[in-house]
C-alpha positions in Angstrom: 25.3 63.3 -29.9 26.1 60.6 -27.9 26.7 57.2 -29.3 27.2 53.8 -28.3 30.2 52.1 -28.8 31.2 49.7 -31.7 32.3 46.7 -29.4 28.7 47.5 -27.3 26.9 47.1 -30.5 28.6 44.1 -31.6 27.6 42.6 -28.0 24.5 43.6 -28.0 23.9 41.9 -31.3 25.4 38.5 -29.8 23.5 38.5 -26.6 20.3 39.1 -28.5 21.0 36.9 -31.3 22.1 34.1 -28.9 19.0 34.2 -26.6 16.9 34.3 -29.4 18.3 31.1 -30.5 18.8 29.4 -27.2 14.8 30.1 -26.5 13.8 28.9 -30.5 16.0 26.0 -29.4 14.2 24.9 -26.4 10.9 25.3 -27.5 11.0 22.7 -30.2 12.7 20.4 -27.9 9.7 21.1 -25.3 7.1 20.7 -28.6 8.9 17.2 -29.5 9.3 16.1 -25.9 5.2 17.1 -25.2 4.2 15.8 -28.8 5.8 12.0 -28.0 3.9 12.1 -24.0 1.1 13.0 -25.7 1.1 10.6 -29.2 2.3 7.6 -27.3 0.2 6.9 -25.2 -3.1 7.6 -27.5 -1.2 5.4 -29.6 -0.9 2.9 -27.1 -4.5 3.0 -26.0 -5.6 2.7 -29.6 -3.8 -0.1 -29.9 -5.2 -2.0 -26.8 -9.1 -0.8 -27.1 -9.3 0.0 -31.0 -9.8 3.4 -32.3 -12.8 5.1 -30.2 -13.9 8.7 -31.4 -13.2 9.8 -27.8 -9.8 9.2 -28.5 -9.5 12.1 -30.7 -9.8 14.2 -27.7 -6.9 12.9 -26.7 -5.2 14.2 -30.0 -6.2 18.3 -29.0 -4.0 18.2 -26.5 -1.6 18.0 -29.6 -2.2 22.3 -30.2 0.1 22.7 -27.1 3.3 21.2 -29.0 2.3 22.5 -32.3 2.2 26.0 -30.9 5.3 25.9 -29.0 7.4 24.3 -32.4 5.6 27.3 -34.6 6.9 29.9 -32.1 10.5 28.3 -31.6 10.5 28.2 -35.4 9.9 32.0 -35.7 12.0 32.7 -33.2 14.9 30.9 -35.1 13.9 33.1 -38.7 13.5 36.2 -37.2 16.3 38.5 -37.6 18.1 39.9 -34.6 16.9 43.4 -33.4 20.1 45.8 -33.8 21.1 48.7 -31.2 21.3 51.7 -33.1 24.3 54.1 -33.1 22.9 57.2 -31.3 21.6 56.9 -27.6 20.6 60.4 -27.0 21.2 63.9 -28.8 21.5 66.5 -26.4 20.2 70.3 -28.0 19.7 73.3 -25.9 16.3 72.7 -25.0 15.9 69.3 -25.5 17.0 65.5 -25.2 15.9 63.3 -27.5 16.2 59.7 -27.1 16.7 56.6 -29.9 14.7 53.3 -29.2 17.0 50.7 -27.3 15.9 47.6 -27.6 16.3 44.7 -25.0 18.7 42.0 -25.2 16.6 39.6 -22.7 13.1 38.6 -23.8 10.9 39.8 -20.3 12.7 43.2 -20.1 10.4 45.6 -22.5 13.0 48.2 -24.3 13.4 51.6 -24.1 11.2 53.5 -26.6 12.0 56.7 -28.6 11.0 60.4 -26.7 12.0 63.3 -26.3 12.5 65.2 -22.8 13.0 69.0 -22.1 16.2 69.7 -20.5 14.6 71.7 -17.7 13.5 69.3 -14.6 15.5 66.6 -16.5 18.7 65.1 -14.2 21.7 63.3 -14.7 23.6 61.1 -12.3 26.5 59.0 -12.9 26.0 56.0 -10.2 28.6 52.9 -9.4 28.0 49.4 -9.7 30.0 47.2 -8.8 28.0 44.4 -11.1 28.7 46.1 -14.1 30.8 49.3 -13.8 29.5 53.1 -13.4 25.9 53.6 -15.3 25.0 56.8 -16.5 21.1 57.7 -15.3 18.7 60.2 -16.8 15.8 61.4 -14.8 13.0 63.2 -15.6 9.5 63.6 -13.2 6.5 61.8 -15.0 9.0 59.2 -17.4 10.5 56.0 -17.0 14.1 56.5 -15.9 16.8 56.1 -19.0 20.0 54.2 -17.9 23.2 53.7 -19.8 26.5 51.8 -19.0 29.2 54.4 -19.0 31.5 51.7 -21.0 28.9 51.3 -23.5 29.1 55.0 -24.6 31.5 56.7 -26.5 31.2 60.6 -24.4 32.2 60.5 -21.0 29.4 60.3 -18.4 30.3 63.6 -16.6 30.6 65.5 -19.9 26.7 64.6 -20.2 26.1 65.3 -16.4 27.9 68.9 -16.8 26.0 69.3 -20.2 22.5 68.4 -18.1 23.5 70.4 -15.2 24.6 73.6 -17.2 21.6 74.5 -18.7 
């Protein structure tokens, strides 16, 4: 078993928690700021010709703010998504893989699978962004990359472990 880290976790949680919020955050501000350069000025005009039923056209261009404020409120109630504790579980003929999920909104996470061991490879590559990564290849499957400070075995224990077999 190989497992992430208890401080990873933790950051993983505040990254994710934070964005969520910082996104809920912005798009009420965004519904509140489109809502008033949309009511003010139908207000205005109403106020200059008297109402007019083609007015009211006017007022559907309200579903843009009240759609952004109902997804900025979700975002706000939602509970953050957690990383779990196991990465990846390494058995003799097989690596199974836990569901990551991403901390930044565009990047899609990592779903759960399982990979045979044979045609499977493991390099440990540097970064100098964010330190030595730990990436798992197999032909046919989206790569799997982990951040050697974010696990709790050491990357060329996994490597030999792939290697070996």
């Amino acid at each position: 078993m190989v497992r992430f880290r208890p401080d990873a976790r933790r950051e993983h949680q505040r990254r994710v928690a934070g964005a969520r919020r910082r996104r809920g955050r912005a798009a009420l501000a965004l519904a509140a700021l489109l809502g008033a350069l949309v009511l003010v000025p139908w207000v205005a005009v109403t106020a200059v010709e008297g109402f007019e039923p083609r007015g009211l056209a006017l007022l559907g261009l309200l579903a843009v703010p009240a759609a952004l404020a109902v997804w900025g409120r979700r975002l706000l109630r939602r509970p953050p998504v957690a990383l779990g504790a196991v990465a990846f579980a390494i058995t003799p003929d097989e690596i199974r893989f836990e569901p990551v999920p991403s901390a930044g909104p565009a990047l899609g996470g990592s779903p759960a699978a399982s990979w045979p061991i044979a045609g499977t490879t493991a390099d440990i590559e540097p970064s100098r962004m964010v330190g030595d990564r730990l990436v798992l290849r197999r032909p046919g499957a989206r790569r799997r990359v982990y951040l050697a400070a974010t696990l709790d075995t050491d990357p060329t224990t996994v490597v030999s472990q792939i290697a070996g077999r």
